[in-house]
C-alpha positions in Angstrom: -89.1 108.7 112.8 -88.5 112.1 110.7 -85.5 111.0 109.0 -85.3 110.0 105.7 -85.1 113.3 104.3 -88.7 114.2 104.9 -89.2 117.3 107.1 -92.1 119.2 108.4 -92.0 122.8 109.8 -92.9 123.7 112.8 -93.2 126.7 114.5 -90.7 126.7 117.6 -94.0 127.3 120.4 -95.7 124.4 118.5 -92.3 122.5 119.1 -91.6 123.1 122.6 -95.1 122.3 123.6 -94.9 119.1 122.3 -91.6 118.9 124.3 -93.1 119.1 127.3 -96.6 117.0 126.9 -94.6 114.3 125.2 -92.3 113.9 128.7 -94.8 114.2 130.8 -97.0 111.8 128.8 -93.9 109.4 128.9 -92.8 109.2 125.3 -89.4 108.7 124.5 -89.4 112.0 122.1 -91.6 114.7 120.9 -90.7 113.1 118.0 -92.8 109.7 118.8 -95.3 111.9 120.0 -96.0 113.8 117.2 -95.9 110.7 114.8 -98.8 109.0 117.2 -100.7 112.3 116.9 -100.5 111.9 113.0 -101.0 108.5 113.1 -104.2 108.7 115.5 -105.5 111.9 113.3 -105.2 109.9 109.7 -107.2 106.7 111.2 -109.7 108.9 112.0 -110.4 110.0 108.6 -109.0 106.7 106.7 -112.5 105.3 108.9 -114.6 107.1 106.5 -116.1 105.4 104.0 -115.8 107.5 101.3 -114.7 111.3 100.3 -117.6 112.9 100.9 -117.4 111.5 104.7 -114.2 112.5 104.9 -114.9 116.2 103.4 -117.5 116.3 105.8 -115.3 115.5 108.8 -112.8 118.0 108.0 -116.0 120.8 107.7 -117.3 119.7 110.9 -113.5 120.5 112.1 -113.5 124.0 110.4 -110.9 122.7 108.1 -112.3 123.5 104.9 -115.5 125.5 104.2 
């Protein structure tokens, strides 16, 4: 799932945390959890029509300003 040579950091809390929701939730890593939190996260905004939804979406989020 994060092979490849890609590679996001993480801080080592942020890690850990997913550690432990992603057993409990019954994934078979933090790994596979992470990448369905991503996953969920971009169909959200790939729903928006256009930019401007999508700019609008990440204000309403605090994201951008």
């Amino acid at each position: 799932m994060f092979g490849g040579g890609n590679k996001i950091k993480l801080e080592a809390d942020l890690i850990e945390r997913a550690k432990q929701v992603a057993e409990v939730a019954g994934y078979a890593s933090h790994e596979e959890f992470i990448t369905h939190i991503i996953e969920k996260e971009l169909a959200n905004f790939e729903d928006g029509a256009s930019d401007e939804e999508i700019t609008e979406k990440l204000k309403g989020l605090g994201y951008i300003s």
